[in-house]
Predicted model as a PDB file, atoms N, CA, C, CB and O in Angstrom, pLDDT in the B-factor column:
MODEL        1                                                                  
ATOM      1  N   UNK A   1      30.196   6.849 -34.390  1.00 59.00           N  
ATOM      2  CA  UNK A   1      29.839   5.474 -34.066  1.00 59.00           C  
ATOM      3  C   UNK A   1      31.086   4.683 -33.703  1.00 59.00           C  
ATOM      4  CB  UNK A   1      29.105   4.812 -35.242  1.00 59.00           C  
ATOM      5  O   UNK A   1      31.156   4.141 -32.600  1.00 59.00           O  
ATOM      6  N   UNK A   2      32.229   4.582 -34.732  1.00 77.00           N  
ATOM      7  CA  UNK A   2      33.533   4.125 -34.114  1.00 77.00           C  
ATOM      8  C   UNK A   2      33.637   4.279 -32.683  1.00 77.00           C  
ATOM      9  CB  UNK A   2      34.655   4.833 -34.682  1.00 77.00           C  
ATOM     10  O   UNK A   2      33.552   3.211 -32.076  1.00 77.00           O  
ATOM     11  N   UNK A   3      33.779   5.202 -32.050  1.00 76.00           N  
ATOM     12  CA  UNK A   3      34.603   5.575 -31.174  1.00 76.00           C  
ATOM     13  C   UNK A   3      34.170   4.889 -29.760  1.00 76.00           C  
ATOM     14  CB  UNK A   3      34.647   7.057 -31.206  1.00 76.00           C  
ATOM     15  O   UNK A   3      34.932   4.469 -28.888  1.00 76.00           O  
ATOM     16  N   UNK A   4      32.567   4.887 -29.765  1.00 74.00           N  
ATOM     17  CA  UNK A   4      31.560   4.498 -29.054  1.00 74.00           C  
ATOM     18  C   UNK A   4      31.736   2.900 -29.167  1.00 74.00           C  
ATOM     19  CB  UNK A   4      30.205   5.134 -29.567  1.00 74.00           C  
ATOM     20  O   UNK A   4      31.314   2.368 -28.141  1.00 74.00           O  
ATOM     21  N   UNK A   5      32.117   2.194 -29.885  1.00 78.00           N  
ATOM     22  CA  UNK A   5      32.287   0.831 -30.160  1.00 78.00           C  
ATOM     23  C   UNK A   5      33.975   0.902 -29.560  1.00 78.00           C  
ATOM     24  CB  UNK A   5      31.936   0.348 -31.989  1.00 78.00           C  
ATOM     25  O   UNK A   5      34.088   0.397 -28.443  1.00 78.00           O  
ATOM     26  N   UNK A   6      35.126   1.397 -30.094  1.00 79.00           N  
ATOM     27  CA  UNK A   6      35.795   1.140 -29.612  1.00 79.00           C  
ATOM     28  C   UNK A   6      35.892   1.489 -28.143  1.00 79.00           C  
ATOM     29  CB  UNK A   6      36.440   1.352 -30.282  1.00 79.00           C  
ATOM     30  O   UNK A   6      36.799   0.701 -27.873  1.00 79.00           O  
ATOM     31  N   UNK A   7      35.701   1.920 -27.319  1.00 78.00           N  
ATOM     32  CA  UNK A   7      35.666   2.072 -26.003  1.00 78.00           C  
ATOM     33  C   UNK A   7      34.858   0.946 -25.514  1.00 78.00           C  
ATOM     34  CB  UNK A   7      35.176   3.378 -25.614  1.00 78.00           C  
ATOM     35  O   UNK A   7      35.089   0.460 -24.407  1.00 78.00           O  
ATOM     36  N   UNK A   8      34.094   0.585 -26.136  1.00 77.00           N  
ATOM     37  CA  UNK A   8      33.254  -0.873 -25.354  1.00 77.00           C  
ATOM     38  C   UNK A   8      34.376  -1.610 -25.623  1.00 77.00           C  
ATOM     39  CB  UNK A   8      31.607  -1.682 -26.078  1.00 77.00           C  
ATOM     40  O   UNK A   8      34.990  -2.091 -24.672  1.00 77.00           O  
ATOM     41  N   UNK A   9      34.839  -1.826 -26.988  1.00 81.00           N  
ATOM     42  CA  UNK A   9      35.943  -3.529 -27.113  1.00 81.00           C  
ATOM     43  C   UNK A   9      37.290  -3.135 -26.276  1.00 81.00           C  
ATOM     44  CB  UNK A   9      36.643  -4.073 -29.227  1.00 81.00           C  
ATOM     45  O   UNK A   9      38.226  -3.924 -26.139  1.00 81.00           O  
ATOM     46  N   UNK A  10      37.273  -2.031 -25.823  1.00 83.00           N  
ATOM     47  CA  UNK A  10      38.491  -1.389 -24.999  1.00 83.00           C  
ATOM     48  C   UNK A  10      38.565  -2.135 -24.030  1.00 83.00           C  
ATOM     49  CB  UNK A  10      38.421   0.031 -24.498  1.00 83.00           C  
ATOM     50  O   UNK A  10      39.534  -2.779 -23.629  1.00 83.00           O  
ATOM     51  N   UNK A  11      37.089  -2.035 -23.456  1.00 78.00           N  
ATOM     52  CA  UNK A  11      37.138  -2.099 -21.804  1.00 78.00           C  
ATOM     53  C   UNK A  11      36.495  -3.736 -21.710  1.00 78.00           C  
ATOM     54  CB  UNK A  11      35.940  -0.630 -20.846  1.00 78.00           C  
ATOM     55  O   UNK A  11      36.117  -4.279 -20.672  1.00 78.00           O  
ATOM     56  N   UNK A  12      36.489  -4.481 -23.414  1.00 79.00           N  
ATOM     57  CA  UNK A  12      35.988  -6.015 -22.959  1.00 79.00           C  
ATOM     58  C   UNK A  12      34.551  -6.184 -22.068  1.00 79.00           C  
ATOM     59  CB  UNK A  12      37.233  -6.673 -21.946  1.00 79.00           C  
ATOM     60  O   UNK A  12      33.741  -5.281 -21.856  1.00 79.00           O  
ATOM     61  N   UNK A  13      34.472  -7.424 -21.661  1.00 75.00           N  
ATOM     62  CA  UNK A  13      33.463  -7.784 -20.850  1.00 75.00           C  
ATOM     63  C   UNK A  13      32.720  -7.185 -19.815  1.00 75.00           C  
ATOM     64  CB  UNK A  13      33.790  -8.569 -20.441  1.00 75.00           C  
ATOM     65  O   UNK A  13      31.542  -7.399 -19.533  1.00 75.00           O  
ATOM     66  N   UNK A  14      33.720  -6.216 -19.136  1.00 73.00           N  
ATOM     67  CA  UNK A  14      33.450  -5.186 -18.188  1.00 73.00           C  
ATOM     68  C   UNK A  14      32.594  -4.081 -18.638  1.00 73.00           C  
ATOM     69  CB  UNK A  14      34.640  -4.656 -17.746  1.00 73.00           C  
ATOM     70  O   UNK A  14      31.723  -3.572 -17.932  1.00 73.00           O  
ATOM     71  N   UNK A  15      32.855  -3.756 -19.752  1.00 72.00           N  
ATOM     72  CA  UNK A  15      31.759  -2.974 -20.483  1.00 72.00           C  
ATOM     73  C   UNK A  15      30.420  -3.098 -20.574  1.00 72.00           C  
ATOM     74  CB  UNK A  15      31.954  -2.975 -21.539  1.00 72.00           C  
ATOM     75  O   UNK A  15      29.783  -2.065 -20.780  1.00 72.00           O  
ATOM     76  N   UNK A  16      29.679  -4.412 -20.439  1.00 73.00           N  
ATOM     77  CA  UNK A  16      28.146  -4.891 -20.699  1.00 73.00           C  
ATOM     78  C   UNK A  16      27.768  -4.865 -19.154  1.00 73.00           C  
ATOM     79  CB  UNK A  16      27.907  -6.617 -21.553  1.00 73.00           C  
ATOM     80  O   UNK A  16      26.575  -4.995 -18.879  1.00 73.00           O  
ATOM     81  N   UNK A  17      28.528  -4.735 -18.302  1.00 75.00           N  
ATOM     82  CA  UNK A  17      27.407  -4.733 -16.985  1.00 75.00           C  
ATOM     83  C   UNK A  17      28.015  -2.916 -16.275  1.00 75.00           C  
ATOM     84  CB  UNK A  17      27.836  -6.644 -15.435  1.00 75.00           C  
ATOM     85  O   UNK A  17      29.056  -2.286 -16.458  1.00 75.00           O  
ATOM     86  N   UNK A  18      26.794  -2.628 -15.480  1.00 74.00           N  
ATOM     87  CA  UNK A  18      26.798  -1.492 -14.888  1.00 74.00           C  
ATOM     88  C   UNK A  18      27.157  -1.353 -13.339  1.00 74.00           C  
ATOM     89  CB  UNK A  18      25.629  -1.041 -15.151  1.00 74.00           C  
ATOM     90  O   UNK A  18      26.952  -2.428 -12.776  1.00 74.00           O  
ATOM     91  N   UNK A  19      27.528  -0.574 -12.657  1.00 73.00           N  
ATOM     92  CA  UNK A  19      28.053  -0.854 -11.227  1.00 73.00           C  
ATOM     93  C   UNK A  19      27.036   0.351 -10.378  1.00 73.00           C  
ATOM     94  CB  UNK A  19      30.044  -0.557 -11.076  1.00 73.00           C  
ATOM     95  O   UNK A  19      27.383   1.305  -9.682  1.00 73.00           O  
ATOM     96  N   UNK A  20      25.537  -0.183 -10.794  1.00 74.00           N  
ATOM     97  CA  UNK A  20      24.949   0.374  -9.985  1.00 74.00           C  
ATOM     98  C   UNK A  20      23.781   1.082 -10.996  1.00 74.00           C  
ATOM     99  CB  UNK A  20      25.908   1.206  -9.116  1.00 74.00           C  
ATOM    100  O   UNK A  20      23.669   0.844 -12.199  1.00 74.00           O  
ATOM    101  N   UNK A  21      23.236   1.686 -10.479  1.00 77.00           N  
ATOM    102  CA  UNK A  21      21.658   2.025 -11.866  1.00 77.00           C  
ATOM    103  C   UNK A  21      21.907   3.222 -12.680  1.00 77.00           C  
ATOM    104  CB  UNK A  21      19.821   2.521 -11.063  1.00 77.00           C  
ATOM    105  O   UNK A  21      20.970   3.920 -13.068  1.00 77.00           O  
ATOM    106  N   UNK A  22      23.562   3.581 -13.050  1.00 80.00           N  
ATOM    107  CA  UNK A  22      24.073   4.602 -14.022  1.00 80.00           C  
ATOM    108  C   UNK A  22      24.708   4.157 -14.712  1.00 80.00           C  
ATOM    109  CB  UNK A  22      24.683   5.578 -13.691  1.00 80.00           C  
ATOM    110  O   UNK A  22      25.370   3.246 -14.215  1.00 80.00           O  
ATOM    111  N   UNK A  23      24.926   4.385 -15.992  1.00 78.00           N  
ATOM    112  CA  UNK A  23      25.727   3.832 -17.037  1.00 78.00           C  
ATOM    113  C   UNK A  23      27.080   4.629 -16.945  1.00 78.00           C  
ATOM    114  CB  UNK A  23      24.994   3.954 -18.487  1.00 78.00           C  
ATOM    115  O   UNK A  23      26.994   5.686 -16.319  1.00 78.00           O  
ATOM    116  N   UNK A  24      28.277   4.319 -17.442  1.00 80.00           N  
ATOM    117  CA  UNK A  24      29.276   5.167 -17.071  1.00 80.00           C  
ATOM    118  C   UNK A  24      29.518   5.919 -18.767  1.00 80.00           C  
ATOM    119  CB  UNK A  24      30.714   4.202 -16.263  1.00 80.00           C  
ATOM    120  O   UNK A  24      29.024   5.440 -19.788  1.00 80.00           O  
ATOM    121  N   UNK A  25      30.339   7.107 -18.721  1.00 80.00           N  
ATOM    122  CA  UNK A  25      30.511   7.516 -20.204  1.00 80.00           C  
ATOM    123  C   UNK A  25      30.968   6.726 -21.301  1.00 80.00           C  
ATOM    124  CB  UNK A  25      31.306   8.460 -20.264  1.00 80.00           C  
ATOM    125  O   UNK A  25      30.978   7.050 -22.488  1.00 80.00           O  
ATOM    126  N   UNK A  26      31.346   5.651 -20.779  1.00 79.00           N  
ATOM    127  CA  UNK A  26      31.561   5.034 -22.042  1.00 79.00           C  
ATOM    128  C   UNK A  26      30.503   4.025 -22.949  1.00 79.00           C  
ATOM    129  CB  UNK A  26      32.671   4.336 -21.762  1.00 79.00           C  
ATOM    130  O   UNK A  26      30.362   3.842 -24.158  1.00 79.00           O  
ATOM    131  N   UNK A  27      29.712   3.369 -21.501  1.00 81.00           N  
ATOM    132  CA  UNK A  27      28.657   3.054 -22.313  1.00 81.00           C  
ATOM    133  C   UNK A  27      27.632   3.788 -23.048  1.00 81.00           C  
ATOM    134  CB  UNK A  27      28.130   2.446 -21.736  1.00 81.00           C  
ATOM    135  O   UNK A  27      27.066   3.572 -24.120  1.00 81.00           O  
ATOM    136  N   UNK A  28      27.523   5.035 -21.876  1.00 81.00           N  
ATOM    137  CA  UNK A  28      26.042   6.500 -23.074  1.00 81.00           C  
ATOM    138  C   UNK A  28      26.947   6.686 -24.193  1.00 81.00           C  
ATOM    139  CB  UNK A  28      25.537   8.828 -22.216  1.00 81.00           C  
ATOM    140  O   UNK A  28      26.266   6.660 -25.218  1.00 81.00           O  
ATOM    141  N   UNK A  29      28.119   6.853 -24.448  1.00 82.00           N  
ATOM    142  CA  UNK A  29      28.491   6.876 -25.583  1.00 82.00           C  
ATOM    143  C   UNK A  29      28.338   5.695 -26.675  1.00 82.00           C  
ATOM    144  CB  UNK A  29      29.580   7.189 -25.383  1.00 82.00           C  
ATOM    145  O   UNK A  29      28.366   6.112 -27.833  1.00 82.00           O  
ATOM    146  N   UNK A  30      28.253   4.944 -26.595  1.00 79.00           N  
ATOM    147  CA  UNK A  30      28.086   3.692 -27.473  1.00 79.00           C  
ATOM    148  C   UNK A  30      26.530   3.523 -27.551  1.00 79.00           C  
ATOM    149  CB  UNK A  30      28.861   2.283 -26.811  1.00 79.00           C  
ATOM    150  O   UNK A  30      26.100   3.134 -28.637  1.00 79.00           O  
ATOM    151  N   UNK A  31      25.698   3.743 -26.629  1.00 79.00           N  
ATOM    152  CA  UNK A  31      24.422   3.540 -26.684  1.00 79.00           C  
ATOM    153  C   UNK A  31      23.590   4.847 -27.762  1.00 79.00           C  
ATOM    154  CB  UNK A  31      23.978   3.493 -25.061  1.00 79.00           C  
ATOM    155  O   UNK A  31      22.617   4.747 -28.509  1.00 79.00           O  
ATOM    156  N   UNK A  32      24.535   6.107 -27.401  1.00 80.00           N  
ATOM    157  CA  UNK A  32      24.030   6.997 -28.215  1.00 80.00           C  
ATOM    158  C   UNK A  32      24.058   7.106 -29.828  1.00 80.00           C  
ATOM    159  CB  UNK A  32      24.513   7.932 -27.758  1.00 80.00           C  
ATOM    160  O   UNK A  32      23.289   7.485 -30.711  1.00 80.00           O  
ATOM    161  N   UNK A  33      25.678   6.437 -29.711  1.00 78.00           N  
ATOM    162  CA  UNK A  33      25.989   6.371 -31.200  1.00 78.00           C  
ATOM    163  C   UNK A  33      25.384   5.682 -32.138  1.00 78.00           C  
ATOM    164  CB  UNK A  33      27.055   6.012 -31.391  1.00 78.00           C  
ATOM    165  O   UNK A  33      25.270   5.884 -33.346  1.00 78.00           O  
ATOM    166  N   UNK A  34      24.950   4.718 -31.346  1.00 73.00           N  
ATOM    167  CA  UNK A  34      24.125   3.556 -32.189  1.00 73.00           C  
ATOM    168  C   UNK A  34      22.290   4.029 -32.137  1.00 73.00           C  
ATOM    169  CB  UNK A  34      24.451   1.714 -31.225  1.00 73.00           C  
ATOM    170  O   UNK A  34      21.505   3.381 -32.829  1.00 73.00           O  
ATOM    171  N   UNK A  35      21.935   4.850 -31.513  1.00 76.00           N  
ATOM    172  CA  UNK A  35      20.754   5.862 -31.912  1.00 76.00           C  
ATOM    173  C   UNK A  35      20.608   6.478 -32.480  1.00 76.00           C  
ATOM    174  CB  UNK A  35      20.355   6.462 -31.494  1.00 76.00           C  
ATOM    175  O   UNK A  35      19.461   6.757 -32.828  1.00 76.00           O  
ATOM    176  N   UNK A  36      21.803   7.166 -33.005  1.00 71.00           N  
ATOM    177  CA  UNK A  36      22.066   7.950 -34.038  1.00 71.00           C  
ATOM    178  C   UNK A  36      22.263   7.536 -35.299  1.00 71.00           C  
ATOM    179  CB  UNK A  36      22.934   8.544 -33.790  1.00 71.00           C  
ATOM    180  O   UNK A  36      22.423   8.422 -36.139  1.00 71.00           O  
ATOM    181  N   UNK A  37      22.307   5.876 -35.816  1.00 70.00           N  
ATOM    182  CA  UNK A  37      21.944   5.342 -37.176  1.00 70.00           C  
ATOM    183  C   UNK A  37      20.266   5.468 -37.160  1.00 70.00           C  
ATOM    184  CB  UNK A  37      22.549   3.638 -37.408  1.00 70.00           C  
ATOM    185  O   UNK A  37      19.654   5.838 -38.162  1.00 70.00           O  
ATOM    186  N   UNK A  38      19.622   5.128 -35.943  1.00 73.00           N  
ATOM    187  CA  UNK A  38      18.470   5.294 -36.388  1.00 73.00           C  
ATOM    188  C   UNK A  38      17.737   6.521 -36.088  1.00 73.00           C  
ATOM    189  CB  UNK A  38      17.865   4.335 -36.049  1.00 73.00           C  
ATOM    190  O   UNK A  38      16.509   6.493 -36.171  1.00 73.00           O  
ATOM    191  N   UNK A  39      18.357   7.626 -35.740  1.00 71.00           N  
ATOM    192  CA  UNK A  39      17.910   8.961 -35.956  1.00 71.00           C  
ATOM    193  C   UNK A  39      17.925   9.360 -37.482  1.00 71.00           C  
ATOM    194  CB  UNK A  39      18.784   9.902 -35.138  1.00 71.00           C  
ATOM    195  O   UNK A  39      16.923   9.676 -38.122  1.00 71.00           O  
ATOM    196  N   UNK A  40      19.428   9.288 -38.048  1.00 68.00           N  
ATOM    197  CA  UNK A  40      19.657   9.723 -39.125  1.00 68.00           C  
ATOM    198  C   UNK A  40      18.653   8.645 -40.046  1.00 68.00           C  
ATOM    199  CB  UNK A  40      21.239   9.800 -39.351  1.00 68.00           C  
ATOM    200  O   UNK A  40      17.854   9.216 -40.788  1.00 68.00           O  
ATOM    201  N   UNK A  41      18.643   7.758 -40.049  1.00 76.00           N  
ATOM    202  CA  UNK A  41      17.155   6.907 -41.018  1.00 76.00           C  
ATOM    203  C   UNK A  41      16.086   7.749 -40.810  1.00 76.00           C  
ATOM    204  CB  UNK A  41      16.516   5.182 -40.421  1.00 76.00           C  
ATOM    205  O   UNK A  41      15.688   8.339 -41.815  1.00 76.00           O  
ATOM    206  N   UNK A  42      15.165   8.094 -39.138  1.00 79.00           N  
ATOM    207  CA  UNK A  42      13.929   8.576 -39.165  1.00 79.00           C  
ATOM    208  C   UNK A  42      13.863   9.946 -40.221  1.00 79.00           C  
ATOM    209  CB  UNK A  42      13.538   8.869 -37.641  1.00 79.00           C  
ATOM    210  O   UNK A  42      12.854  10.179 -40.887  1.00 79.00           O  
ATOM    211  N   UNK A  43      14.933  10.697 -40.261  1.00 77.00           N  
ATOM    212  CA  UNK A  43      14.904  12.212 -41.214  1.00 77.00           C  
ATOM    213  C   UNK A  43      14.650  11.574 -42.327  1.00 77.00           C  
ATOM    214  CB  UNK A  43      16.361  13.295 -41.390  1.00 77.00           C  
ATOM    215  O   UNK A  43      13.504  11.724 -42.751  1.00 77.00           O  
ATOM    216  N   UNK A  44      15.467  10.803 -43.033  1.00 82.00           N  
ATOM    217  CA  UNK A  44      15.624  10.616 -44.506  1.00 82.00           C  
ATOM    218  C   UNK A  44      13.961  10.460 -44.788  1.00 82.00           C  
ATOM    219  CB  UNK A  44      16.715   9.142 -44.995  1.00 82.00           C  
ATOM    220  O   UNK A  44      13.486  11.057 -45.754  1.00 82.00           O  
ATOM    221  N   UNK A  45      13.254   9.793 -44.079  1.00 84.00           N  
ATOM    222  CA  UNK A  45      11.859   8.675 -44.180  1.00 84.00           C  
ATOM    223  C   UNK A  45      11.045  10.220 -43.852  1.00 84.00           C  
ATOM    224  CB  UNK A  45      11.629   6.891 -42.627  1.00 84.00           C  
ATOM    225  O   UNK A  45      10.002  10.331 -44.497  1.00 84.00           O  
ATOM    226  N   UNK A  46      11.237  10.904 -43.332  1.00 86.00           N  
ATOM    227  CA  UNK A  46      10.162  11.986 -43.127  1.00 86.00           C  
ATOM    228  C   UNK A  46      10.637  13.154 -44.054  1.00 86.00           C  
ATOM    229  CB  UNK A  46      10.017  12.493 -41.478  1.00 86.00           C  
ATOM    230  O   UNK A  46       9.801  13.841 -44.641  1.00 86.00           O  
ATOM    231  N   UNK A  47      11.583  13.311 -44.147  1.00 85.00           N  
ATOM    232  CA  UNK A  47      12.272  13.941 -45.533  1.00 85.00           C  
ATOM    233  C   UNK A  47      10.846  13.412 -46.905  1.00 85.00           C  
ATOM    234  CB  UNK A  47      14.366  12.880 -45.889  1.00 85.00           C  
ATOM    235  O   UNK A  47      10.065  14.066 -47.594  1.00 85.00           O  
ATOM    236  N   UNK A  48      11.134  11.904 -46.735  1.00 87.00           N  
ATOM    237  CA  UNK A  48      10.653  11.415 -48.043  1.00 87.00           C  
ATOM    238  C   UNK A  48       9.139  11.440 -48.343  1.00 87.00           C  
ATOM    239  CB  UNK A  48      11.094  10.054 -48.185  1.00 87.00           C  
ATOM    240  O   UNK A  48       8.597  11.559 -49.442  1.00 87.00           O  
ATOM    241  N   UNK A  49       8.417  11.263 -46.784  1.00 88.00           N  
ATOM    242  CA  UNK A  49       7.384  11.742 -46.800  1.00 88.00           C  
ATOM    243  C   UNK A  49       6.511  13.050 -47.448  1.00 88.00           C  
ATOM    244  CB  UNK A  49       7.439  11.689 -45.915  1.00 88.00           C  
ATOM    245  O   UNK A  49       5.522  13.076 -48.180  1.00 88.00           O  
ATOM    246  N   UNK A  50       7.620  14.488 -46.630  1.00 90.00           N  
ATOM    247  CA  UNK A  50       6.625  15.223 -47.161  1.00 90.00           C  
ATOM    248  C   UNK A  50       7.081  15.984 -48.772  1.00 90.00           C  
ATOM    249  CB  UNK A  50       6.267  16.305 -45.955  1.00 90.00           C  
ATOM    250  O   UNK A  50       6.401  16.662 -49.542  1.00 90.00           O  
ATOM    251  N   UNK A  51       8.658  15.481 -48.855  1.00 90.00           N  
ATOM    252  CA  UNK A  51       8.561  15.850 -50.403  1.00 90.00           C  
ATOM    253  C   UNK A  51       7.226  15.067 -51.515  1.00 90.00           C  
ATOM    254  CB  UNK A  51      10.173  15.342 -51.012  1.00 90.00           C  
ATOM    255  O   UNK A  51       6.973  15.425 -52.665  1.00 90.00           O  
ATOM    256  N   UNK A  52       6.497  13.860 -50.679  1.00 91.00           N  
ATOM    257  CA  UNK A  52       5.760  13.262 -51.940  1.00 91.00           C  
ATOM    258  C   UNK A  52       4.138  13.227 -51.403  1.00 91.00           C  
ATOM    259  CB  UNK A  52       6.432  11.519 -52.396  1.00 91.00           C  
ATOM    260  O   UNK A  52       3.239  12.988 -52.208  1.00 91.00           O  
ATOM    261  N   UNK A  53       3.804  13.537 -49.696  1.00 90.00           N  
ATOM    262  CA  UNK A  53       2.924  14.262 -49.103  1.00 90.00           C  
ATOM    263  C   UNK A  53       2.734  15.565 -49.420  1.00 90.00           C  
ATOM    264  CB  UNK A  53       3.111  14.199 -48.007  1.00 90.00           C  
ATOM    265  O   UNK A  53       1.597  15.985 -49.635  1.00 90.00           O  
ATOM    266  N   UNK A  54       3.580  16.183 -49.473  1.00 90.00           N  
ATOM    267  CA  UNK A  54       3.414  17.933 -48.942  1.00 90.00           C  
ATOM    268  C   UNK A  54       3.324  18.573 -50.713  1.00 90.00           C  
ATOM    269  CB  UNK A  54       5.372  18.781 -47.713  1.00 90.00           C  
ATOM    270  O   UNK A  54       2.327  18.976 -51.313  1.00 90.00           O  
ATOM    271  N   UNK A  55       4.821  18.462 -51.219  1.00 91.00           N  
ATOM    272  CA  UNK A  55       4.883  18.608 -52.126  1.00 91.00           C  
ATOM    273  C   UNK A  55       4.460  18.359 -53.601  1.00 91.00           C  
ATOM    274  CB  UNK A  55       5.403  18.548 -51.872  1.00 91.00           C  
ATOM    275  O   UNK A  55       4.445  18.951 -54.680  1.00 91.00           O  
ATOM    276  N   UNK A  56       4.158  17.287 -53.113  1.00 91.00           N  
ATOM    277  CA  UNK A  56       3.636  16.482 -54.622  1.00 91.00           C  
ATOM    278  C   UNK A  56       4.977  15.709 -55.463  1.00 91.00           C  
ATOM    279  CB  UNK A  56       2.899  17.878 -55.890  1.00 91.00           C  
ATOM    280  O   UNK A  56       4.799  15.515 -56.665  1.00 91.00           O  
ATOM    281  N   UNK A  57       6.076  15.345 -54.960  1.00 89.00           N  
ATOM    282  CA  UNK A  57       7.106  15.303 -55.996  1.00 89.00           C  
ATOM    283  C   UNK A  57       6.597  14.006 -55.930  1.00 89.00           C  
ATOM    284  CB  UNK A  57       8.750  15.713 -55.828  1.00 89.00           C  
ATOM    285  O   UNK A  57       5.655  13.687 -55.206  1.00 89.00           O  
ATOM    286  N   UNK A  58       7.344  13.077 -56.847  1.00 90.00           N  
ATOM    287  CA  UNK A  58       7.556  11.543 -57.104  1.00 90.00           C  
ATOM    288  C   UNK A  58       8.129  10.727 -56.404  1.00 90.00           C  
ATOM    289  CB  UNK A  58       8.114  11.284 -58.040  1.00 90.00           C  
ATOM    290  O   UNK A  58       9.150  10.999 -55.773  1.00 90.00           O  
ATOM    291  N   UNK A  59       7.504   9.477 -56.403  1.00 86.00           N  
ATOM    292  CA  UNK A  59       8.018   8.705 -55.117  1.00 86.00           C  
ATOM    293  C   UNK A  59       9.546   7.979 -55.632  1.00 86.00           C  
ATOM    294  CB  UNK A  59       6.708   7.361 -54.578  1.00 86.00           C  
ATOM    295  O   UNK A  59       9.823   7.545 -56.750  1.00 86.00           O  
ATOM    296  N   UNK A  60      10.264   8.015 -54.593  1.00 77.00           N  
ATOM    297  CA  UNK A  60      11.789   7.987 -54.756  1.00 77.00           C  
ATOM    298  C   UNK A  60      11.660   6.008 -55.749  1.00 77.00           C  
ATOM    299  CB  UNK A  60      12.896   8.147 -52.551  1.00 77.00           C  
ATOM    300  O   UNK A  60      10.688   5.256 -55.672  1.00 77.00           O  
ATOM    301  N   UNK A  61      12.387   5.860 -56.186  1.00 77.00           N  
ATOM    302  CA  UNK A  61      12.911   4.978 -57.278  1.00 77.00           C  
ATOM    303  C   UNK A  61      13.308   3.800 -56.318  1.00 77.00           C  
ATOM    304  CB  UNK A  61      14.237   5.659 -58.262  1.00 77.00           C  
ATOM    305  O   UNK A  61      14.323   3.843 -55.624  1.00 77.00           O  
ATOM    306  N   UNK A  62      12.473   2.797 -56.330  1.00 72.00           N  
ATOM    307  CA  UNK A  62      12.880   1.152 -55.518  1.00 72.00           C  
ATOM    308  C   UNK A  62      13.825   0.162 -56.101  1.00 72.00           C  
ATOM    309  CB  UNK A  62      11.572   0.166 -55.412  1.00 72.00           C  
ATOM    310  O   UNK A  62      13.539  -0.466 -57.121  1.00 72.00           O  
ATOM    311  N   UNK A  63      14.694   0.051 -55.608  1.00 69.00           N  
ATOM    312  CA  UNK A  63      15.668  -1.180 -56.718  1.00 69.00           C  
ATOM    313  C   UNK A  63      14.854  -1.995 -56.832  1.00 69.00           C  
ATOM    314  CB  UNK A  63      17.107  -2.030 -56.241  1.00 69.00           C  
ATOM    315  O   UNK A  63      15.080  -3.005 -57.499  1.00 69.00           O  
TER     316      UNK A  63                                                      
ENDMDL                                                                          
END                                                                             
């Protein structure tokens, strides 16, 4: 995720617009990285599902 952020604050303002209907590598990189917090959430949540669907275990502990 860093890296993908720093290459946007690298390249400043120039970074948020596109020069034509392709993104260049630095933005798919930043766009990906930040899909990838909410990839890694969707597992945990389907993880949690079928341990207390499938399995029968106990539902995880709510602060």
């Amino acid at each position: 995720r860093g890296l993908g952020e720093l290459a946007v604050r690298a390249r400043g303002a120039r970074s948020l617009v596109s020069d034509g209907d392709e993104l260049d590598d630095a933005q798919l990189l930043y766009l990906f990285t930040r899909a990838d917090t909410i990839y890694g959430g969707s597992d945990e949540i389907e993880r949690n599902i079928i341990a207390e669907r499938v399995l029968g275990l106990p539902r995880e502990a709510r602060p």
